[in-house]
DRENPA-3360 file (N, C-alpha, C; in nm, 2 decimals, always signed):
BEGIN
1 = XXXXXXXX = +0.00/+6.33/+4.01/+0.13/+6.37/+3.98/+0.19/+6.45/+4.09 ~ +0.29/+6.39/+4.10/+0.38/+6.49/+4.23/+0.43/+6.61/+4.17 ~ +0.42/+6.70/+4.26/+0.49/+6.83/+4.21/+0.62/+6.87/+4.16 ~ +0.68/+6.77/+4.24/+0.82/+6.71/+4.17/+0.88/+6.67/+4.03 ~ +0.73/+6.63/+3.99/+0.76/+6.57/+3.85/+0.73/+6.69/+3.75 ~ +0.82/+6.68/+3.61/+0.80/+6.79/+3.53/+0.68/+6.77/+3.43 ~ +0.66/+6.87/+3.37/+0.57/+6.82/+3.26/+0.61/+6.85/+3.08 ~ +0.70/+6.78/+3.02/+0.75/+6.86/+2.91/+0.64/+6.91/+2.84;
9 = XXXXXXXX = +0.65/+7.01/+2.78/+0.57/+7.09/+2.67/+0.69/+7.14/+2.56 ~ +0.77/+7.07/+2.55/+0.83/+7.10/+2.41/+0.82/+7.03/+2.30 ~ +0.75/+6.90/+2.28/+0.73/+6.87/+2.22/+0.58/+6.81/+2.18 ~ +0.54/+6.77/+2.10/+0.40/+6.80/+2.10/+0.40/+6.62/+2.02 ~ +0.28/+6.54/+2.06/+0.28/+6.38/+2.02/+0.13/+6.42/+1.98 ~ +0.06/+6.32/+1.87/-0.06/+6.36/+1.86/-0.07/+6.18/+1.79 ~ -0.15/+6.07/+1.88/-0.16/+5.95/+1.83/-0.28/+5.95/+1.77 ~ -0.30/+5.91/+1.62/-0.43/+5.85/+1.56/-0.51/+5.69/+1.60;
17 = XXXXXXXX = -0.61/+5.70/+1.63/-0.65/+5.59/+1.64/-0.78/+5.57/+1.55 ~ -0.79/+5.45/+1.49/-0.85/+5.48/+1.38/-1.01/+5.44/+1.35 ~ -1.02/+5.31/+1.41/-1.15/+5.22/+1.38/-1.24/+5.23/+1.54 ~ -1.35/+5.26/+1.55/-1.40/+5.24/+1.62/-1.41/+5.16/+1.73 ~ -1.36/+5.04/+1.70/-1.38/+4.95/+1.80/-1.22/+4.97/+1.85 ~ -1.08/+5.06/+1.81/-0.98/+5.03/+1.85/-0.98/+5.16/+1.97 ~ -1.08/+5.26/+1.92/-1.09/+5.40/+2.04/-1.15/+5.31/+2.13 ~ -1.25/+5.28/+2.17/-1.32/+5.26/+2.27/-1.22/+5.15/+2.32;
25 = XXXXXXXX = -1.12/+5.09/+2.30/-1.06/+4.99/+2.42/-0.90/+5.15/+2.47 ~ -0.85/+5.22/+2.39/-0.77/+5.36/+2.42/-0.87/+5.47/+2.50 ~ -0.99/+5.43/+2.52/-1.08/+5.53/+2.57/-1.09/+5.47/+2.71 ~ -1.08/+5.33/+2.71/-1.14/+5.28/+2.85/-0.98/+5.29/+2.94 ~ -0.90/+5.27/+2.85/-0.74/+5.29/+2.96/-0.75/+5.44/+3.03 ~ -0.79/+5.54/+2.94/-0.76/+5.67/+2.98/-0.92/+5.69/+3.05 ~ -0.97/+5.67/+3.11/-1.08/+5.68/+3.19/-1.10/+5.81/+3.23 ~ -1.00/+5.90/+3.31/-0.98/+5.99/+3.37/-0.95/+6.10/+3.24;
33 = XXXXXXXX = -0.97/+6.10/+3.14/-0.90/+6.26/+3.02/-1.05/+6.27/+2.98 ~ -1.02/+6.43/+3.01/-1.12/+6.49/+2.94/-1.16/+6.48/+2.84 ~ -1.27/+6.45/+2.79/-1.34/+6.42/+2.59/-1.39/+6.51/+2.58 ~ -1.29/+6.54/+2.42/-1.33/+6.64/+2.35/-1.35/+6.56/+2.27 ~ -1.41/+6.69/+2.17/-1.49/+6.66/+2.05/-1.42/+6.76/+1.95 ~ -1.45/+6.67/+1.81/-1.38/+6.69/+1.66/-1.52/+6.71/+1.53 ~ -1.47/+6.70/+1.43/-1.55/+6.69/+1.33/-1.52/+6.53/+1.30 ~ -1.46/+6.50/+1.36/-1.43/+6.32/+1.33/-1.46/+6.23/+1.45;
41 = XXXXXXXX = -1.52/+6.27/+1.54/-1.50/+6.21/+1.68/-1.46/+6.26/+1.81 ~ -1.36/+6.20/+1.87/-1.33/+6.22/+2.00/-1.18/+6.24/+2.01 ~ -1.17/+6.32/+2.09/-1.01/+6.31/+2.12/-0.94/+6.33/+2.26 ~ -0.88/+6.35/+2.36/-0.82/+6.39/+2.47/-0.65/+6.36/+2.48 ~ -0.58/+6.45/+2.58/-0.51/+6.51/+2.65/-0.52/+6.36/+2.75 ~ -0.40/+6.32/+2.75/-0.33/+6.26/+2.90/-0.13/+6.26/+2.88 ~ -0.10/+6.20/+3.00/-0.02/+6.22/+3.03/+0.06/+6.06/+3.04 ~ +0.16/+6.10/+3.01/+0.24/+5.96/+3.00/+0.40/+5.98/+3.03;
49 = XXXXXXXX = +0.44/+5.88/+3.13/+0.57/+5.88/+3.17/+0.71/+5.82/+3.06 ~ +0.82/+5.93/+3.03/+0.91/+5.88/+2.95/+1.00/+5.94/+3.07 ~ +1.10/+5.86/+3.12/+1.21/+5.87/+3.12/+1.21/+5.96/+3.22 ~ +1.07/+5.90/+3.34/+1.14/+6.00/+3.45/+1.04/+6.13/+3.40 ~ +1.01/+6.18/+3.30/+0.91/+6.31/+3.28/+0.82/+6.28/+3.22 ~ +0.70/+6.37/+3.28/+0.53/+6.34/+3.21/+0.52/+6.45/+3.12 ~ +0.51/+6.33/+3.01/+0.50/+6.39/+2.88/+0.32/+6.44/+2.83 ~ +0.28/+6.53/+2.75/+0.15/+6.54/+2.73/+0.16/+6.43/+2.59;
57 = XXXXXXXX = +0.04/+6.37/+2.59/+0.05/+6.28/+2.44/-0.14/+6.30/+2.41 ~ -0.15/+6.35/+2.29/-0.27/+6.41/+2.27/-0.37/+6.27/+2.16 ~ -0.46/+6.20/+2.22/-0.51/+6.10/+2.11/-0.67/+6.10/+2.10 ~ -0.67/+6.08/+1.93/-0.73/+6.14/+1.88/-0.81/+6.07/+1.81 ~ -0.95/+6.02/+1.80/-1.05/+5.96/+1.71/-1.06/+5.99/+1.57 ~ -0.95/+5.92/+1.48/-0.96/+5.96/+1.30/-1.08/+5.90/+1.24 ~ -1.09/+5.78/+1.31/-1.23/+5.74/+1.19/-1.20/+5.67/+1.12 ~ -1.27/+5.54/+1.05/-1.25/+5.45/+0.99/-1.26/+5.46/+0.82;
65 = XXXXXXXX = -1.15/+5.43/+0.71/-1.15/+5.44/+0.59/-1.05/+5.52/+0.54 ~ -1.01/+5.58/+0.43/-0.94/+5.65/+0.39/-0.98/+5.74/+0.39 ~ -1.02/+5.78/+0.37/-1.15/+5.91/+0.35/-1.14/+5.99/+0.51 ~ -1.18/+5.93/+0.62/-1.18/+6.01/+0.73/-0.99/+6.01/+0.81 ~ -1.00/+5.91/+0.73/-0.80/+5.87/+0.76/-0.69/+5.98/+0.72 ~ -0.75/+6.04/+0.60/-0.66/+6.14/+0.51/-0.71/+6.30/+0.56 ~ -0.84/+6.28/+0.59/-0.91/+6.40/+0.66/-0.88/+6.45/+0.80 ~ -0.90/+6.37/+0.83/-0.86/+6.36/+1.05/-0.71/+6.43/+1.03;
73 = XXXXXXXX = -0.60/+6.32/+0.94/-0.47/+6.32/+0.97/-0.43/+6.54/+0.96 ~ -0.51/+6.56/+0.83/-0.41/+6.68/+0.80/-0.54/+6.77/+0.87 ~ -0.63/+6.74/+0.94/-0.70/+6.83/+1.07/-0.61/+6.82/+1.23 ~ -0.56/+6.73/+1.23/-0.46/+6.70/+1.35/-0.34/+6.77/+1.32 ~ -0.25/+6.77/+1.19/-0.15/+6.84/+1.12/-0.18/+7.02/+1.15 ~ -0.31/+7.04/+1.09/-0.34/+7.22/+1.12/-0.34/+7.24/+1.29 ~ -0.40/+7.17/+1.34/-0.44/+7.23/+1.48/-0.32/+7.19/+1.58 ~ -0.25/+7.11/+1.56/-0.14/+7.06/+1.69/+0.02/+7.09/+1.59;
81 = XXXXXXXX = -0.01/+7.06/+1.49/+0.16/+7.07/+1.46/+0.22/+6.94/+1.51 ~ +0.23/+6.86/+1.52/+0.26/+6.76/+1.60/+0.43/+6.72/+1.54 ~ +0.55/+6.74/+1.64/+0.66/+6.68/+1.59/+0.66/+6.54/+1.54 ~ +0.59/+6.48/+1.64/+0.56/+6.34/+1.59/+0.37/+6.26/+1.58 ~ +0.34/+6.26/+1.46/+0.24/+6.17/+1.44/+0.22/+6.05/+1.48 ~ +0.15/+5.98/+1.52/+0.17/+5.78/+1.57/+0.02/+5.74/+1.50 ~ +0.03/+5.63/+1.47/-0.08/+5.61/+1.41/-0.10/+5.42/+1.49 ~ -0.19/+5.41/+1.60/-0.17/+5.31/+1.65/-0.33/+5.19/+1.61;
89 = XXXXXXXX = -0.30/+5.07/+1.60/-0.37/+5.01/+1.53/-0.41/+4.84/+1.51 ~ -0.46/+4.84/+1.45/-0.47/+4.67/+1.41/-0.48/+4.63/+1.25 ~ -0.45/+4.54/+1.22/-0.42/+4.50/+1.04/-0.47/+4.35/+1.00 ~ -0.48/+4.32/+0.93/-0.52/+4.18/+0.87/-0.39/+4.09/+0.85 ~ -0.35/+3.97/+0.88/-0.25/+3.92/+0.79/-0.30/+3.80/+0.73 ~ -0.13/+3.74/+0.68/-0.13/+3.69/+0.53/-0.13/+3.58/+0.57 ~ -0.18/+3.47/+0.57/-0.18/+3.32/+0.56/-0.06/+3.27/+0.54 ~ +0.06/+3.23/+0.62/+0.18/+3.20/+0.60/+0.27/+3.30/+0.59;
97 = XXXXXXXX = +0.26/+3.43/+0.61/+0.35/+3.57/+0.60/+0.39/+3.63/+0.70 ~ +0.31/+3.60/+0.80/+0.31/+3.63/+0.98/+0.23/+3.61/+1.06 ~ +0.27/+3.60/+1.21/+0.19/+3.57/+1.28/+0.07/+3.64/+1.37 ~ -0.04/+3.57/+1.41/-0.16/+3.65/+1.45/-0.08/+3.72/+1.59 ~ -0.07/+3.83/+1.61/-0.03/+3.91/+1.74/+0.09/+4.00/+1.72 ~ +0.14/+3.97/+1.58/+0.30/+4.03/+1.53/+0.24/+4.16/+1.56 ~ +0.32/+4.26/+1.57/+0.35/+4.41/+1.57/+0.45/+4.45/+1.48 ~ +0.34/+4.54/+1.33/+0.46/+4.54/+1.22/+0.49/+4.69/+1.23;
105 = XXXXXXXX = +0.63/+4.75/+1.21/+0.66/+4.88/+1.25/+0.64/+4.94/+1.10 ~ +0.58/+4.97/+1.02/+0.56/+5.01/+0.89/+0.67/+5.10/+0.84 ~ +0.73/+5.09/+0.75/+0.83/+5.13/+0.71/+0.77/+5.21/+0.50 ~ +0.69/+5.14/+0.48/+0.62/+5.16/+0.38/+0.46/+5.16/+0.36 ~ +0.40/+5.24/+0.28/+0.24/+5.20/+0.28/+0.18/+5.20/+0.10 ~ +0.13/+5.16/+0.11/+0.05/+5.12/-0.06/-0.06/+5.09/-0.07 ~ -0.14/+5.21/-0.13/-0.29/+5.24/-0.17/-0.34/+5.10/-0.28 ~ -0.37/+5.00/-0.20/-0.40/+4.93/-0.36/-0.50/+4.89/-0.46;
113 = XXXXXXXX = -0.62/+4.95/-0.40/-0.74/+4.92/-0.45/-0.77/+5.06/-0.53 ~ -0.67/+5.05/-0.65/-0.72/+5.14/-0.72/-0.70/+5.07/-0.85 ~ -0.81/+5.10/-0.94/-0.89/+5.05/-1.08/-0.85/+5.18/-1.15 ~ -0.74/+5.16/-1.28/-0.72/+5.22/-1.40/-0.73/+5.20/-1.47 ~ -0.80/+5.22/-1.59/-0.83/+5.13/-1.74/-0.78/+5.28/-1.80 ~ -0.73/+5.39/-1.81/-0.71/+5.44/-1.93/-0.50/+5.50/-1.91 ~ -0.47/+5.46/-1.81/-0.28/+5.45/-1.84/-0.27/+5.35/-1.76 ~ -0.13/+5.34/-1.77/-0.09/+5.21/-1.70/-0.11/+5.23/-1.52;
121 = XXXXXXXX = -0.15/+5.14/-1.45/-0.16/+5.12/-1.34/-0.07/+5.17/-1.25 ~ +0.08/+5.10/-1.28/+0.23/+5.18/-1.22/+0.24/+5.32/-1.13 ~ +0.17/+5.40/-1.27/+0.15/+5.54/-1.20/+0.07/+5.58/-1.09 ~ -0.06/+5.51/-1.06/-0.12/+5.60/-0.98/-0.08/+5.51/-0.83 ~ -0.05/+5.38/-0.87/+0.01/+5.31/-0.72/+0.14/+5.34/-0.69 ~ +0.22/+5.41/-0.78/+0.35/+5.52/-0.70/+0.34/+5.63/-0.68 ~ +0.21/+5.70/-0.70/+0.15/+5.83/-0.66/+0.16/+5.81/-0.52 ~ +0.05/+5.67/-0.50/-0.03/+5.66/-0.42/+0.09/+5.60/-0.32;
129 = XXXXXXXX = +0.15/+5.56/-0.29/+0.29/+5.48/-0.21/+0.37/+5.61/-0.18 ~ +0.40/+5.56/+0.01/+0.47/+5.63/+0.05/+0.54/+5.56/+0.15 ~ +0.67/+5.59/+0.14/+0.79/+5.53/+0.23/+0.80/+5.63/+0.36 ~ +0.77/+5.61/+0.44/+0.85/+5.70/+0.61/+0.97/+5.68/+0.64 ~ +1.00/+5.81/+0.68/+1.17/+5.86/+0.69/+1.15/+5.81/+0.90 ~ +1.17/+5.66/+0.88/+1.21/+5.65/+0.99/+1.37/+5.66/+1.06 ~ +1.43/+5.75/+1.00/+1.62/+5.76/+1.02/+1.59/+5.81/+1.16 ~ +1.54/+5.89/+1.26/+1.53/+5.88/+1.35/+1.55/+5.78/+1.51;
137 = XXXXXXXX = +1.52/+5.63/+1.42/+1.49/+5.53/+1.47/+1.63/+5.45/+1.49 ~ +1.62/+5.40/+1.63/+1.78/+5.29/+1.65/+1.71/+5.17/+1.63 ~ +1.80/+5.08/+1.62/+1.72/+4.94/+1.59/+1.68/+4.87/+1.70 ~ +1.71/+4.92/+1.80/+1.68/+4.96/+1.96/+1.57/+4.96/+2.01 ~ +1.46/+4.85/+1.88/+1.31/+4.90/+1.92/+1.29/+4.87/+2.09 ~ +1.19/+4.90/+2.14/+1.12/+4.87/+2.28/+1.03/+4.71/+2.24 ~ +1.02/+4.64/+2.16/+0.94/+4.58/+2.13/+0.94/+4.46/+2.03 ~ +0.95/+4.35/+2.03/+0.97/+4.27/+1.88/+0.90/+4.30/+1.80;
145 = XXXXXXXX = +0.92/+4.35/+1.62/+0.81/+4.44/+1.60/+0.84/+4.30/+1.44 ~ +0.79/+4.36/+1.32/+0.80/+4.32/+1.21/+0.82/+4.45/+1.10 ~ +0.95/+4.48/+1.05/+0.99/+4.62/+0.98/+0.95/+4.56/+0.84 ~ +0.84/+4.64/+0.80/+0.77/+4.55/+0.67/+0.67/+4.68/+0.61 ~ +0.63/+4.68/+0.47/+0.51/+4.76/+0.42/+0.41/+4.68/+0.46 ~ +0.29/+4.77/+0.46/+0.15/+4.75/+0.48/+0.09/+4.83/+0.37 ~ +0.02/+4.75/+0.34/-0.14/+4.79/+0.19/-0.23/+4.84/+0.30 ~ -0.29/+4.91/+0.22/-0.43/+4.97/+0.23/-0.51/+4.97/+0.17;
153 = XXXXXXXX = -0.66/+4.91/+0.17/-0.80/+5.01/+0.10/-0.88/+5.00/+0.15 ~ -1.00/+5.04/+0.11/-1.14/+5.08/+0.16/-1.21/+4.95/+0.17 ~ -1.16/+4.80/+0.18/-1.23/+4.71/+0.26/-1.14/+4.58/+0.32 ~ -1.19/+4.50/+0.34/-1.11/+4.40/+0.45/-1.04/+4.35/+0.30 ~ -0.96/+4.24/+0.36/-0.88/+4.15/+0.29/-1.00/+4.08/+0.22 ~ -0.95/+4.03/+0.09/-1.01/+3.97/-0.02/-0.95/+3.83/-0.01 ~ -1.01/+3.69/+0.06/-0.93/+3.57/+0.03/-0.90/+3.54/-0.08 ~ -0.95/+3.55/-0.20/-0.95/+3.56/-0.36/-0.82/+3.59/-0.39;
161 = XXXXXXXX = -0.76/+3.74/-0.35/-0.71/+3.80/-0.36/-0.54/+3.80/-0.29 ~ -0.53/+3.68/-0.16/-0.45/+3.67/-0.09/-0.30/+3.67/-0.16 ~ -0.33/+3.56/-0.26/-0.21/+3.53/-0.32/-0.14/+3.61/-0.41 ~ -0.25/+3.72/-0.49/-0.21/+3.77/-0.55/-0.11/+3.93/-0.50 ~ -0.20/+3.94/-0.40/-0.09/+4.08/-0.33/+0.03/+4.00/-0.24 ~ +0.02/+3.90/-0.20/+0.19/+3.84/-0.18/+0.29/+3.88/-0.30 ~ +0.28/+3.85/-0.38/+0.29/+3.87/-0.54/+0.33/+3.95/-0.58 ~ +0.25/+4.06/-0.57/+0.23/+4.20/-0.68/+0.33/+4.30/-0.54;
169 = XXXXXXXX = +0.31/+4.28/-0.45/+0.36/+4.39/-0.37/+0.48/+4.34/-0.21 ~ +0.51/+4.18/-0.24/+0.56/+4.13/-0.18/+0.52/+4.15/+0.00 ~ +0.36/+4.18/+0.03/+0.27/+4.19/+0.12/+0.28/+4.10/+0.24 ~ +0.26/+4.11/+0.34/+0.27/+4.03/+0.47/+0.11/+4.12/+0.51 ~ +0.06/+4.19/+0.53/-0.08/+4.21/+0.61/-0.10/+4.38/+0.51 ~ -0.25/+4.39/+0.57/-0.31/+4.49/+0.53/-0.44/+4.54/+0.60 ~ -0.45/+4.70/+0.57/-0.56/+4.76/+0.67/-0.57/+4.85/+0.60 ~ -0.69/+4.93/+0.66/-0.76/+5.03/+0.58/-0.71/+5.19/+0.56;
177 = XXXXXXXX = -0.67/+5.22/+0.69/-0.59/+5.36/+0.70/-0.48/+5.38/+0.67 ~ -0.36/+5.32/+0.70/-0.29/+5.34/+0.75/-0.20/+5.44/+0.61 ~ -0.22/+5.38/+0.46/-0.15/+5.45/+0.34/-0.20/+5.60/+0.33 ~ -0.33/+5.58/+0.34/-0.38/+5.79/+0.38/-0.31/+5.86/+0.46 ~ -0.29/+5.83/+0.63/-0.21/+5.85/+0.70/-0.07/+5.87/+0.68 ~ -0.04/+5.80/+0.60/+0.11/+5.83/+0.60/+0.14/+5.96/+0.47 ~ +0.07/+5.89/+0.40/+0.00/+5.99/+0.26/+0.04/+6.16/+0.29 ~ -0.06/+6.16/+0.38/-0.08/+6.33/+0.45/+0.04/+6.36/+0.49;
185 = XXXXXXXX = +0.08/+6.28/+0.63/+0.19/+6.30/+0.65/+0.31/+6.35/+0.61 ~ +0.34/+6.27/+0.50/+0.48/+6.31/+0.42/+0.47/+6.42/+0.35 ~ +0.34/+6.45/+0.29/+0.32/+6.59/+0.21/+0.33/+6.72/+0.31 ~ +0.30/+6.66/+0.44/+0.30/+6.79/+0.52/+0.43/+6.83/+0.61 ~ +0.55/+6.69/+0.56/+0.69/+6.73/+0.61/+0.65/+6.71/+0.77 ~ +0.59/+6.59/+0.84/+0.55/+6.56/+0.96/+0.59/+6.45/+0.96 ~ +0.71/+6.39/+1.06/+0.75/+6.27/+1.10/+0.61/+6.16/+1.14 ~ +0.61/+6.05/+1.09/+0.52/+5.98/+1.11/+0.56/+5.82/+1.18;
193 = XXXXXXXX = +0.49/+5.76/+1.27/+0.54/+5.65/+1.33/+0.39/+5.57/+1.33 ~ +0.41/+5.45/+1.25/+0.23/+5.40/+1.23/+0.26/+5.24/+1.25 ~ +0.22/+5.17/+1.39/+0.27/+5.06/+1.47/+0.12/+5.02/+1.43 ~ +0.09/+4.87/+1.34/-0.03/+4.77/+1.35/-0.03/+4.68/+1.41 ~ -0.10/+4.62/+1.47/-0.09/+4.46/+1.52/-0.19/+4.37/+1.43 ~ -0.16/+4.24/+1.41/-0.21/+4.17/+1.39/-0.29/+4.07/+1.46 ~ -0.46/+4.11/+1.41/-0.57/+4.09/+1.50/-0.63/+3.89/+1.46 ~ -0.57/+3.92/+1.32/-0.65/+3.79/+1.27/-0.62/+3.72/+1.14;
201 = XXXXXXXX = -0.59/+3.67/+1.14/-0.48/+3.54/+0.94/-0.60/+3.49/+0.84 ~ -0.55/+3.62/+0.74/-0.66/+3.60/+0.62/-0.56/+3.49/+0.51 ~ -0.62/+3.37/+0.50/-0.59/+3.29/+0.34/-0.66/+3.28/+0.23 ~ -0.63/+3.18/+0.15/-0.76/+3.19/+0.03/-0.88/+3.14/+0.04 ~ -0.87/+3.06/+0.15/-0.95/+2.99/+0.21/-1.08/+3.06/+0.32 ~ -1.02/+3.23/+0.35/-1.12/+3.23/+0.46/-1.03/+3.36/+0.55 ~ -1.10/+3.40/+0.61/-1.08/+3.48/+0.72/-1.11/+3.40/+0.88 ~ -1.00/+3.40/+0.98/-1.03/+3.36/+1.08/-1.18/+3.41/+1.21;
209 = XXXXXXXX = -1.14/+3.59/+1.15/-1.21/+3.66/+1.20/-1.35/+3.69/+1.15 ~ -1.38/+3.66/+1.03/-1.49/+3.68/+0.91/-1.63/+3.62/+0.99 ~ -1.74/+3.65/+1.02/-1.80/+3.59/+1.03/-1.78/+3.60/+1.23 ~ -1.71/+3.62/+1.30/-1.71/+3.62/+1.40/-1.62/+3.73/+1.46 ~ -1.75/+3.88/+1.47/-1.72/+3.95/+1.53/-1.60/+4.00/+1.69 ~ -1.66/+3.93/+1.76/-1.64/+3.94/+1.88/-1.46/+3.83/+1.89 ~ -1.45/+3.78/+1.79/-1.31/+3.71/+1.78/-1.19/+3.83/+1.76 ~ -1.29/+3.94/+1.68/-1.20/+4.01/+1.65/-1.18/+4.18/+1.74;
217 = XXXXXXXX = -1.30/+4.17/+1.78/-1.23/+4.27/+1.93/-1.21/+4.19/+2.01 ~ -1.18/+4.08/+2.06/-1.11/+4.03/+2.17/-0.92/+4.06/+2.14 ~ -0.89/+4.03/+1.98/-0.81/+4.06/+1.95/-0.75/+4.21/+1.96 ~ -0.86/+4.29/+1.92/-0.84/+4.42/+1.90/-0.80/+4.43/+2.05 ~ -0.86/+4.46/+2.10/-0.82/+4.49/+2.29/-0.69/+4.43/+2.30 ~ -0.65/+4.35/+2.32/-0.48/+4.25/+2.32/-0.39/+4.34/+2.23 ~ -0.44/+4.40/+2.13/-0.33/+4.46/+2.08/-0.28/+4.60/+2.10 ~ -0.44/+4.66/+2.07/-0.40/+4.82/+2.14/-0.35/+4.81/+2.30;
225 = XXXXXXXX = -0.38/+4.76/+2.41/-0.37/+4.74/+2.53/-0.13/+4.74/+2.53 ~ -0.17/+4.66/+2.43/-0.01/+4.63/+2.42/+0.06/+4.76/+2.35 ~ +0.00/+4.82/+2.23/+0.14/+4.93/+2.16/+0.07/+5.05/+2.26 ~ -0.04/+5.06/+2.35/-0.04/+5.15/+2.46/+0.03/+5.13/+2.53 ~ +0.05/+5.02/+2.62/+0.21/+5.02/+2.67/+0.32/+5.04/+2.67 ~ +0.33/+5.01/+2.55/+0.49/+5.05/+2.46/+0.52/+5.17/+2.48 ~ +0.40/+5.23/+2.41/+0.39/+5.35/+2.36/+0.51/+5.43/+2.42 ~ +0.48/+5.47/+2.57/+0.60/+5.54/+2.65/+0.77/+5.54/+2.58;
233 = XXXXXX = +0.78/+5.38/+2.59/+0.93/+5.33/+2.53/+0.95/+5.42/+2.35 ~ +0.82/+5.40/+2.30/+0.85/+5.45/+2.17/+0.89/+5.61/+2.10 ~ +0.82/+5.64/+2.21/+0.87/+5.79/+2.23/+1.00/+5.83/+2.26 ~ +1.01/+5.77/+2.38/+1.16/+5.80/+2.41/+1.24/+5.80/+2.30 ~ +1.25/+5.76/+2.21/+1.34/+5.71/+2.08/+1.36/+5.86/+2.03 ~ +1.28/+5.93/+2.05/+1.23/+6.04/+1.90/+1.31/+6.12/+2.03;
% end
């Protein structure tokens, strides 16, 4: 960095990254940042150019599930304060709903793998549903994105099940974090920004990626690589 260049510290970015195999391709770009360590993993401190000034952008190993997704988030919430949360990632899609490589800008999220047999269902999936106050945002994205909800639960996409969350929740893709994340978020009055890509096109027929690992970090790498790029442009926004 030239001495010339500034370094803002007024605003504070703190990106989640969530699955395993999506840190380690965000770990290998930032080669050079110090690792630290969490009760969830890993995290570091680097620096990123917006607009002419090097911004600090703090990312951070959440851990895969809801569970370490809802935990990490409001451990990141106590210790940074973060004006803006980012939650960057990869998602499953829908057989005919979008395409394998789309970038959906989540505007809504929905917990749906939850089982009630003693009141009606309604309630605990609008507990569980949370909309993000993206008014911040111009339509000015940096990026062709897809402005759509994303589901969440604690395991991959169900081909069984494809047609029916088209259906029930008018669904285009799904992933495992991202409704915890936002979850926290909103309760803690913290602007949230949660960008997925799509790694791989689940139908009723089958998962692309199912059965073939390495199909789907090749994917994974192509996508993080890409909303790391972005990233810069998306900040600028806020």
């Amino acid at each position: 960095m030239n001495k010339s260049e500034v370094v803002n510290e007024n605003l504070t970015f703190v990106v989640i990254i969530s699955a395993d195999i999506e840190w380690q391709v965000v770990r290998d770009l930032f080669r050079q940042g110090d690792i630290c360590t969490s009760p969830y993993g890993e995290w570091m401190d680097t620096q990123l150019e917006i607009k002419g000034t090097h911004q600090k952008v703090t990312f951070f190993q959440g851990g895969w599930g809801k569970i370490a997704a809802a935990a990490s988030a409001q451990y990141v919430i106590d210790h940074w304060a973060p004006d803006l949360l980012l939650n960057l990632g990869t998602c499953g899609g829908f057989e005919g709903q979008i395409n394998k490589g789309s970038i959906i800008l989540v505007e809504k999220t929905i917990v749906y793998d939850i089982l009630e047999q003693m009141v009606d269902l309604g309630e605990p999936l609008a507990h569980y549903t949370t909309n993000l106050n993206l008014s911040w945002l111009t339509d000015d994205y940096p990026e062709e994105v897809v402005r759509t909800l994303l589901i969440s639960a604690d395991r991959d996409l169900v081909p069984e099940e494809i047609d029916s969350l088209k259906h029930k929740f008018n669904a285009v893709a799904g992933d495992w974090e991202s409704g915890a994340i936002a979850y926290v978020a909103k309760r803690n009055g913290t602007k949230c920004l949660i960008l997925r890509g799509v790694t791989d096109i689940v139908g009723s027929s089958g998962g692309e990626a199912y059965g073939d690992v390495q199909a789907f970090i090749r994917s994974t790498k192509d996508i993080l690589e890409q909303l790391v790029k972005t990233l810069p442009d998306w900040l600028a926004l806020f």
